[in-house]
C-alpha positions in Angstrom: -19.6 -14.6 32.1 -22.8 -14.4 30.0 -23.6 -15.9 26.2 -23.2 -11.6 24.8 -20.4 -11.3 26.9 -18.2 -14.3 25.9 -19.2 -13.9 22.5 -18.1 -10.5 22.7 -14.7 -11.6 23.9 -14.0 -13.8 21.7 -15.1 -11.3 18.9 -12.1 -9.0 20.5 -9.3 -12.1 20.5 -10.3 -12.2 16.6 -9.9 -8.6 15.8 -6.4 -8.6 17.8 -5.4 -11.7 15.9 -6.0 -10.2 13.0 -4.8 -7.3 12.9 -1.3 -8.8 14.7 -1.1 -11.4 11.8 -2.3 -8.9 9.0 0.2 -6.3 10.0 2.7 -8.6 10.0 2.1 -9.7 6.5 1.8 -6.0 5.1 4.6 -5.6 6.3 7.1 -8.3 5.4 7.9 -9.6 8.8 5.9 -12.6 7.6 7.3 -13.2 4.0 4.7 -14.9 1.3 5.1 -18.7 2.1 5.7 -18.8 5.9 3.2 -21.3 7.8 1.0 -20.0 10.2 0.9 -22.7 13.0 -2.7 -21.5 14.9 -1.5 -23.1 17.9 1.8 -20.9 17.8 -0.1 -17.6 17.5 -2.3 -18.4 20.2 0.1 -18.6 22.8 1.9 -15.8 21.4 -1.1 -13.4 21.8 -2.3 -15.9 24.9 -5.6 -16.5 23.5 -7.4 -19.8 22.0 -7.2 -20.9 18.9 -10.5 -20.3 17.9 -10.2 -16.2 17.7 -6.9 -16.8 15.6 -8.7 -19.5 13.3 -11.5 -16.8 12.6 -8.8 -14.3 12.3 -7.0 -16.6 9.7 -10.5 -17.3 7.7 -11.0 -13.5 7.4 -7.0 -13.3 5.7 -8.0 -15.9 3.3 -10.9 -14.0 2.4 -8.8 -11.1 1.9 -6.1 -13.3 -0.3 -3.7 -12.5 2.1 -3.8 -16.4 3.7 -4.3 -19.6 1.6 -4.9 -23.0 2.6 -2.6 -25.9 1.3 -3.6 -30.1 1.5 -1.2 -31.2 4.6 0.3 -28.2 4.7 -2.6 -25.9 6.5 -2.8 -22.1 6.4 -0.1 -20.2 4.8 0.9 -16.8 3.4 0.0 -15.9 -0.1 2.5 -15.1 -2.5 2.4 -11.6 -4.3 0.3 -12.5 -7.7 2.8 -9.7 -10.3 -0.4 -9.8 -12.6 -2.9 -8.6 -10.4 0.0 -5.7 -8.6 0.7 -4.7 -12.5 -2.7 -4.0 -13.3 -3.4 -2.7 -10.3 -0.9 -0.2 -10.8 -1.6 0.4 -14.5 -5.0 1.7 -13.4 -3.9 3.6 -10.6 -1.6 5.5 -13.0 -4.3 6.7 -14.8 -7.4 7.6 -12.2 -4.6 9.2 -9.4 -2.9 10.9 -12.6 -6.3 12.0 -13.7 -7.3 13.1 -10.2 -4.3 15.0 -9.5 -4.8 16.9 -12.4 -8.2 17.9 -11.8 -6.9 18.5 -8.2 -4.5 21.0 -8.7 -6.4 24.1 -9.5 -7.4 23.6 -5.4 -4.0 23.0 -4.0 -3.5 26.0 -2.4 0.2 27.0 -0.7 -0.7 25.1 2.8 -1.8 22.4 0.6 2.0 22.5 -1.0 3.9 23.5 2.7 2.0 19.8 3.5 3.1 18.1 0.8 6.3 19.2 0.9 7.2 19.0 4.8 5.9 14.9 4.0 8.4 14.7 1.3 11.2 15.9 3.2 10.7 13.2 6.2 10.6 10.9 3.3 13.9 11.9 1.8 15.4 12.0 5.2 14.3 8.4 5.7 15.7 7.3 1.7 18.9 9.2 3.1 19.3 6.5 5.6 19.1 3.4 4.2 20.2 1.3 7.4 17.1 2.6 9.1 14.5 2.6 6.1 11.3 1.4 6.6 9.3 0.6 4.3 6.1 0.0 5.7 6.5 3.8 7.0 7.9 5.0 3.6 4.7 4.2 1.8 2.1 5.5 4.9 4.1 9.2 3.9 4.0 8.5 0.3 0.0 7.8 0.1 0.0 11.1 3.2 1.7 13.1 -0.2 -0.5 12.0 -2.6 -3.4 12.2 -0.9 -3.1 15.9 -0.4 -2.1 16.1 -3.9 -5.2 14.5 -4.9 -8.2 15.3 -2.6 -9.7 18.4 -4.1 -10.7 16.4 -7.0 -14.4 17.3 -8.0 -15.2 14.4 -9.5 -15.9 11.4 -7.1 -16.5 8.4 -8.8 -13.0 9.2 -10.2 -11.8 9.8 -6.3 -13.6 7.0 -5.2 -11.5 4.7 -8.2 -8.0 6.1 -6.5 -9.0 5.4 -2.9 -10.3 1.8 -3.8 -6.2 1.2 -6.2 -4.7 2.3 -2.8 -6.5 -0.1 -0.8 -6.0 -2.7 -3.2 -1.9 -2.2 -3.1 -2.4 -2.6 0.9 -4.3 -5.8 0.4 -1.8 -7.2 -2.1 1.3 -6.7 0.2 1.3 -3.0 1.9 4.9 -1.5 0.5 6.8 -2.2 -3.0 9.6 -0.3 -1.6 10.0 -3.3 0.7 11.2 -4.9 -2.5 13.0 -1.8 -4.6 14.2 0.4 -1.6 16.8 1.9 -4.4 13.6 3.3 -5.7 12.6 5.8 -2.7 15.1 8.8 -3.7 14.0 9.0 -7.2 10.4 8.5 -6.2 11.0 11.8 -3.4 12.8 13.9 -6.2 9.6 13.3 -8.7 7.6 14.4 -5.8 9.3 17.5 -5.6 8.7 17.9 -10.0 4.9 17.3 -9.1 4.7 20.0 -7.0 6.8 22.5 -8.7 4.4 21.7 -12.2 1.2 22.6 -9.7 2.8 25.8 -8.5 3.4 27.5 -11.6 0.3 26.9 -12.7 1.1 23.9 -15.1 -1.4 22.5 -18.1 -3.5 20.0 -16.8 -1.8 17.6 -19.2 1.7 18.0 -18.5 0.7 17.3 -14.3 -1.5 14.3 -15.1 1.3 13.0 -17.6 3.7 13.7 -14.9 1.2 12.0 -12.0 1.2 8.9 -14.4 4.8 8.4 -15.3 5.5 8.3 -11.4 3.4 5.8 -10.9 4.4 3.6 -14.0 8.4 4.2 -12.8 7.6 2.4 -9.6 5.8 -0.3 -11.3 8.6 -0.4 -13.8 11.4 -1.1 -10.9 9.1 -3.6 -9.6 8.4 -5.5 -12.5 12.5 -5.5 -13.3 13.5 -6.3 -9.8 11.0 -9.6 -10.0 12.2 -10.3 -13.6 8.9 -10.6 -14.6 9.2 -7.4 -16.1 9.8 -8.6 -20.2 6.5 -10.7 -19.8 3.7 -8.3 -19.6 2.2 -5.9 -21.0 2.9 -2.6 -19.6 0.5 0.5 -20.8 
């Protein structure tokens, strides 16, 4: 094998170690703490251990991994500051966006929204087979089409970068208040009956935010960390 082509082997083994060990800890399966023996994941994808070191340098980077003295490479806990705020400003820029949104939501736009809510309310229905991970792939596919049309995109550009941030800092809070997913589906269903009958501006974006801060609010409360900070 030639020096480009090795290299870009080995560049492959570190993108699939990656993306086996980051979905993994988006998703729960590997909870904040666990150990990541290198050696373990290696033969578990059957590669070397230098692709899954790279792979493991690249989580750290992301916050995802952190390194502990005798301990070695581990995953990071969830940090409640950094989720609340993260949340707080979501609240306002997708509330803001949605708002300026909804003059453009036409009734495909709604028929979209509302055929995602209802295979989200089927899976909130069925608690022995919720998932989580999947609940909040439809719940960002709801909002999304909710707020797309915005015209202003340094405002769009603020929501997409909140979202991305949640994924980084653990991928689902309903992995930690499932309870949460029916109410969050019925408020859905409030959004989009406010942008069909031609609803102030205000009362959608108030309604866009309090969402949001209700699902930061079960959070919080189901962490106890709720009583000590600040909530907007």
């Amino acid at each position: 094998m030639s020096a480009p082509a090795r290299v870009a082997a080995t560049a492959s083994k570190s993108q699939l170690a990656y993306e086996w060990l980051h979905d993994r800890i988006v998703s729960g399966s590997l909870a904040p703490g666990a150990r990541l023996v290198l050696a373990q994941v290696a033969a578990e994808l059957d590669v070397s251990v230098v692709p899954v070191r790279e792979a493991v340098r690249r989580l750290e980077a992301e916050g995802l991994v952190t390194f502990e003295k005798n301990i070695g490479a581990t995953v990071a806990g969830i940090d409640p500051v950094e989720y609340l705020y993260t949340m707080q400003t979501l609240s306002i820029v997708e509330g803001a966006a949605t708002a300026l949104s909804a003059h453009a939501v036409g009734p495909s736009d709604i028929a979209t929204a509302r055929a995602v809510n209802a295979r989200m309310r089927a899976m909130a229905e069925d608690p022995q087979h919720f998932d989580p991970v999947q609940f909040t792939r439809l719940n960002h596919e709801f909002h999304s089409v909710l707020f797309e049309h915005c015209p202003n995109p340094h405002i769009l550009d603020l929501v997409h970068r909140g979202w991305n941030r949640l994924t980084a800092l653990r991928g689902s809070t309903f992995s930690f208040v499932p309870e949460r997913a029916g109410e969050s589906v019925a408020e859905h269903e409030g959004l989009l009956a406010l942008i069909e009958r031609g609803a102030s501006s205000e009362e959608i974006e108030l309604a866009a935010r309090r969402h949001r801060s209700a699902t930061l609010d079960a959070y919080l409360a189901s962490t106890g960390a709720h009583p000590n900070f600040p909530v907007l």
